[in-house]
C-alpha positions in Angstrom: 23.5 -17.8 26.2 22.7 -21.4 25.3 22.3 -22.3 21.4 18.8 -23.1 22.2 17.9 -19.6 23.6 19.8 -17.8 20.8 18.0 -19.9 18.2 14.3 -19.2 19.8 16.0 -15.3 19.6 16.8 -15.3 15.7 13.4 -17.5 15.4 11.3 -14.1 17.2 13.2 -11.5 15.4 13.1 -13.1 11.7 9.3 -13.6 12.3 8.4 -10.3 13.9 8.2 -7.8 11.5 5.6 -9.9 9.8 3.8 -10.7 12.7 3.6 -6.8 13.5 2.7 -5.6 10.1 -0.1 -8.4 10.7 -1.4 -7.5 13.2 -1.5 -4.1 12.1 -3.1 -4.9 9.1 -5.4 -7.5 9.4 -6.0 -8.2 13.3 -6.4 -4.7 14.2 -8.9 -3.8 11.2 -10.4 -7.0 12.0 -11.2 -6.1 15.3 -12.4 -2.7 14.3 -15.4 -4.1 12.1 -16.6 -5.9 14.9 -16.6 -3.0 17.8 -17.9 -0.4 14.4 -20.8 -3.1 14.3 -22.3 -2.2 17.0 -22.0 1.7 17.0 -24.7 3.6 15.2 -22.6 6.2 13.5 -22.4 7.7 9.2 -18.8 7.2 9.2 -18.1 10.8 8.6 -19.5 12.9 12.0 -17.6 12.2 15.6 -21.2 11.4 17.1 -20.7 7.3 17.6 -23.2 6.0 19.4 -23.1 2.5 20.9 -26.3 0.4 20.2 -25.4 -3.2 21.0 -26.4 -6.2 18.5 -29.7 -3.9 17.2 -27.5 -3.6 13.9 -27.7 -7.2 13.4 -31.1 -7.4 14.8 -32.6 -4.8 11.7 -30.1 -6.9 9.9 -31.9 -10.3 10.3 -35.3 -8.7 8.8 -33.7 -6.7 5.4 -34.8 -8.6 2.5 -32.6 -6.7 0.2 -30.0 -8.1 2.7 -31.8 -11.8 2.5 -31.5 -11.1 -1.4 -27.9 -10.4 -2.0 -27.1 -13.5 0.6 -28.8 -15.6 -1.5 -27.3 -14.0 -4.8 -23.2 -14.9 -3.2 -24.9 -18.0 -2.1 -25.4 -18.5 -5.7 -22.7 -17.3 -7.1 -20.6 -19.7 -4.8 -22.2 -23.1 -5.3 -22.3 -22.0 -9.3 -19.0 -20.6 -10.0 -17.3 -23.3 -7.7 -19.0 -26.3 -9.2 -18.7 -25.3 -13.1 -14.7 -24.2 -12.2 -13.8 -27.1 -10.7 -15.0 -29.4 -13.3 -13.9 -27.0 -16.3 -10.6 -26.5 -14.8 -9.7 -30.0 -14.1 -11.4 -31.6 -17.7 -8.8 -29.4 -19.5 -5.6 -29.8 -17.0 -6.6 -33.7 -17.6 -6.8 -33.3 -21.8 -3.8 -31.1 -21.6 -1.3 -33.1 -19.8 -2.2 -36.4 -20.6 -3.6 -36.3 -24.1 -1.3 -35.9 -27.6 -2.6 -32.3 -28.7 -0.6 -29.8 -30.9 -0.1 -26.4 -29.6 -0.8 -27.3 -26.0 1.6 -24.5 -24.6 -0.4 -22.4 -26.5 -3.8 -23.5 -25.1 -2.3 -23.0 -21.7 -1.7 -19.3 -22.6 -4.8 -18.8 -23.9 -6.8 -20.2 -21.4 -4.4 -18.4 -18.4 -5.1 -14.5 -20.1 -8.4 -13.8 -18.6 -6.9 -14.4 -15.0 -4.1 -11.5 -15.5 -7.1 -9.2 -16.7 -8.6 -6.5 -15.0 -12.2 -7.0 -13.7 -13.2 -3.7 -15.0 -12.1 -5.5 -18.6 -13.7 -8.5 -17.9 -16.9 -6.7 -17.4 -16.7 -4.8 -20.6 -16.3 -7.8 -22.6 -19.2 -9.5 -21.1 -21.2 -6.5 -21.5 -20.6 -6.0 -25.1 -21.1 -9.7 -25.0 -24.3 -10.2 -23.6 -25.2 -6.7 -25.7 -29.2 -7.9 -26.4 -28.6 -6.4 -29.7 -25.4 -6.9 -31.5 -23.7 -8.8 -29.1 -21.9 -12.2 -29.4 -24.4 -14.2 -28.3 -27.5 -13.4 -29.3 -25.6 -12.6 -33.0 -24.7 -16.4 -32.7 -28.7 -17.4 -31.7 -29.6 -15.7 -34.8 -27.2 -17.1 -36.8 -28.2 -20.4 -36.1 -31.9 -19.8 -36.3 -32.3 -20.3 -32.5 -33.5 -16.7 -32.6 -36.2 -17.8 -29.4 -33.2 -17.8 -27.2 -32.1 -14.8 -27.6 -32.4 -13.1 -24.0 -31.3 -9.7 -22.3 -29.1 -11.2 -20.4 -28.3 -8.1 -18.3 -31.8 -6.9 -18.2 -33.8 -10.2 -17.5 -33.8 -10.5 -13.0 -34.7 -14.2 -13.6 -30.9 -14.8 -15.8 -28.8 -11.9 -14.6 -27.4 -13.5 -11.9 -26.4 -16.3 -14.1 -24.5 -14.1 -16.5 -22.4 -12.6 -13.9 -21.9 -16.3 -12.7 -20.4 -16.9 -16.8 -18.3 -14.4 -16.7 -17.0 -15.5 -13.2 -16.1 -19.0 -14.5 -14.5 -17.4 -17.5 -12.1 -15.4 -15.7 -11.3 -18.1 -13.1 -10.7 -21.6 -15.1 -7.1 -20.9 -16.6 -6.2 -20.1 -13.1 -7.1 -23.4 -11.8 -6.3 -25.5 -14.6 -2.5 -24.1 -14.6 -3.0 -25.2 -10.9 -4.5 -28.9 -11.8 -1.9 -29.4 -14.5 0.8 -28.7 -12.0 0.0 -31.9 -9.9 -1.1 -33.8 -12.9 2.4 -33.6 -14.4 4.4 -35.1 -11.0 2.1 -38.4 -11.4 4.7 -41.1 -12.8 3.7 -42.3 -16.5 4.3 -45.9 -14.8 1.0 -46.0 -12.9 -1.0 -45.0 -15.9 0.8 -47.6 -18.1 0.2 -50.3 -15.4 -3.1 -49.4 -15.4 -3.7 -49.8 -19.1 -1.7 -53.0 -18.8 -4.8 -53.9 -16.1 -7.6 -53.1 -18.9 -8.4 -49.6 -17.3 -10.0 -47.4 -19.6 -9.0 -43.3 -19.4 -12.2 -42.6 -17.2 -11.0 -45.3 -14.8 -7.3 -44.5 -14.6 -8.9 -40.5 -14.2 -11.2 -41.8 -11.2 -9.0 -44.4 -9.4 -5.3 -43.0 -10.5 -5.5 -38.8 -11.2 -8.2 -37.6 -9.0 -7.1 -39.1 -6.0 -3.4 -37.9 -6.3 -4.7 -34.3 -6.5 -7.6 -34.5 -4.0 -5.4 -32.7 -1.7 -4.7 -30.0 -4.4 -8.7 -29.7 -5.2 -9.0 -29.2 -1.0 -6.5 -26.3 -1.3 -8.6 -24.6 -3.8 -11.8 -25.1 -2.8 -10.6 -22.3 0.0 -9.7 -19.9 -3.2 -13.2 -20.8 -5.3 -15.2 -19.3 -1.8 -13.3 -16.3 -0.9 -12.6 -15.6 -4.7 -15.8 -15.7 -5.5 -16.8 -13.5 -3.0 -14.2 -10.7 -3.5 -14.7 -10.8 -7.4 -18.4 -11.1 -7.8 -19.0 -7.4 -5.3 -15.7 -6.5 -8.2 -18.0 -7.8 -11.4 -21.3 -6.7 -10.1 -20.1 -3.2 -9.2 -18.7 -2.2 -12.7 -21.4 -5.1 -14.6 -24.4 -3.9 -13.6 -24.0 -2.0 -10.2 -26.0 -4.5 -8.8 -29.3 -4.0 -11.1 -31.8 -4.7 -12.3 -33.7 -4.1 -9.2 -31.0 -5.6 -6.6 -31.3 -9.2 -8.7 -27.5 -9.1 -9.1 -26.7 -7.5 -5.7 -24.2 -9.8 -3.3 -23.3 -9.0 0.3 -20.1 -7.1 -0.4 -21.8 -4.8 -2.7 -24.5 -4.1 -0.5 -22.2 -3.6 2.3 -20.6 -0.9 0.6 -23.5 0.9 -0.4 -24.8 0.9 2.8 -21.3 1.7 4.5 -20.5 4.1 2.2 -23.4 5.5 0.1 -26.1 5.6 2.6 -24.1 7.1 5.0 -24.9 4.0 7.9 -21.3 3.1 8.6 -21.6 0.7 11.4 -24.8 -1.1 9.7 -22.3 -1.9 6.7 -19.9 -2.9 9.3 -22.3 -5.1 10.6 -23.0 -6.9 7.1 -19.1 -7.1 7.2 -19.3 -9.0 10.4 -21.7 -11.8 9.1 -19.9 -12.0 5.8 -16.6 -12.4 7.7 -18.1 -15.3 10.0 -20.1 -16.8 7.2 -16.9 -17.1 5.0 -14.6 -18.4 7.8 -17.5 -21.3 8.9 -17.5 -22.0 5.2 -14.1 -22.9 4.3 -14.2 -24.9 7.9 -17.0 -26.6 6.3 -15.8 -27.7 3.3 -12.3 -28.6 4.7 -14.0 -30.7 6.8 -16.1 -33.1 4.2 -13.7 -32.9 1.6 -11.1 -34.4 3.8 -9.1 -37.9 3.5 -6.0 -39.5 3.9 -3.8 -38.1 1.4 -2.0 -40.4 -1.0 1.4 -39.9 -1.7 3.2 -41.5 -4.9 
């Protein structure tokens, strides 16, 4: 046996048991949503019957469907946009400004990732509590009573609230991730710039951003499929989708109809277009966001 052929050999059996727990795991399941989506069966009973795409073709014409596409939809755009700015304002002010206690601000900011959802939607509940709670206590404090809202009650803001708390939970994440690449950027090019007359907003937009664009790429990824597993977590214990469906997202309404109404391969059908929609989405981005990556 050549030293070629027994490297390829240690190569295959160092990499195997992970490829078979894969495939166990995720192609196998995988595969399974898509052959369920075109079965009419409850999930429970051993009567499958195979109806071809009419799953997706009842699919295409459910509003509450429609609804809770446009909600993730939402959520997405939202969460992402408001994240990413957050996140990357306070890695910047963190790691490149003076400020006392700034290992301290990184805890702080970094506790709501490492707590439960079902946590995170109590305090937002008691939060947006329309009559003691946080905020509309702090409207009325400040005489601004005239914005005090129901935030869980009112369909036109709901979504929004969910969208708060999102943002709330995710930005210490992110910023320990921003902070990360921000620190490995030599002093030197910032006190070059300076030297050149470059205010901070110019030595953030021509020296900092670019150096981490390829971080900001990576994560972009996260904010999609983050958003989407967390918001069917948030909505589910927040407001079980309520009031009437305003706050329902695709996951959530996959599982009720999977598993509540008793029209398995329907849900699994849902699955199948949130599966594609997701993958075609982080393509997307990928794609437009990318550049030549800088290197320092």
């Amino acid at each position: 046996m050549n030293k070629k052929t027994s490297r390829n050999i240690f190569i295959a059996t160092c990499i195997s048991p992970a490829l078979l727990l894969f495939t166990i795991f995720m192609v196998v399941p995988t595969f399974e949503v898509f052959r369920m989506s075109m079965y009419n069966w409850g999930g429970l009973s051993g009567n499958q019957i195979f109806i071809g795409f009419d799953n997706f073709k009842v699919l295409w014409n459910d509003m509450n469907f429609i609804q809770s596409f446009q909600n993730s939809v939402l959520l997405i755009v939202l969460v992402a946009i408001i994240t990413i700015v957050l996140a990357v304002f306070f890695a910047a002010v963190l790691t490149k400004e003076e400020i006392k206690g700034s290992n301290f601000f990184r805890i702080i900011f970094y506790i709501p990732n490492i707590l439960s959802i079902v946590i995170i939607a109590g305090i937002f509940s008691a939060i947006y509590n329309p009559r003691d709670g946080l905020l509309n206590s702090m409207f009325d404090l400040i005489r601004l009573e005239n914005l005090q809202q129901l935030w869980l009650g009112n369909q036109d803001i709901v979504i929004y609230s969910v969208a708060g708390a999102l943002v709330w939970q995710a930005v210490g994440y992110y910023m320990v991730m921003y902070m990360s690449s921000m620190a490995s950027i030599p002093k030197s090019y910032y006190e070059a710039a300076s030297l050149e007359g470059a205010g901070k907003f110019k030595q953030f937009s021509s020296i900092t951003l670019p150096l981490i664009w390829n971080n900001l790429r990576t994560t972009l990824t996260f904010y999609i499929i983050s958003t989407i597993n967390l918001s069917f977590l948030l909505v589910t214990a927040m407001t079980g989708g309520g009031p009437d469906g305003s706050t329902e997202v695709f996951l959530s309404y996959m599982y009720k109809q999977a598993y509540g109404n008793s029209t398995y391969g329907y849900g699994m059908a849902i699955g199948v277009v949130v599966f594609t929609f997701s993958f075609l989405l982080a393509a997307i981005v990928s794609r437009i966001t990318k550049r030549e990556v800088l290197e320092f």
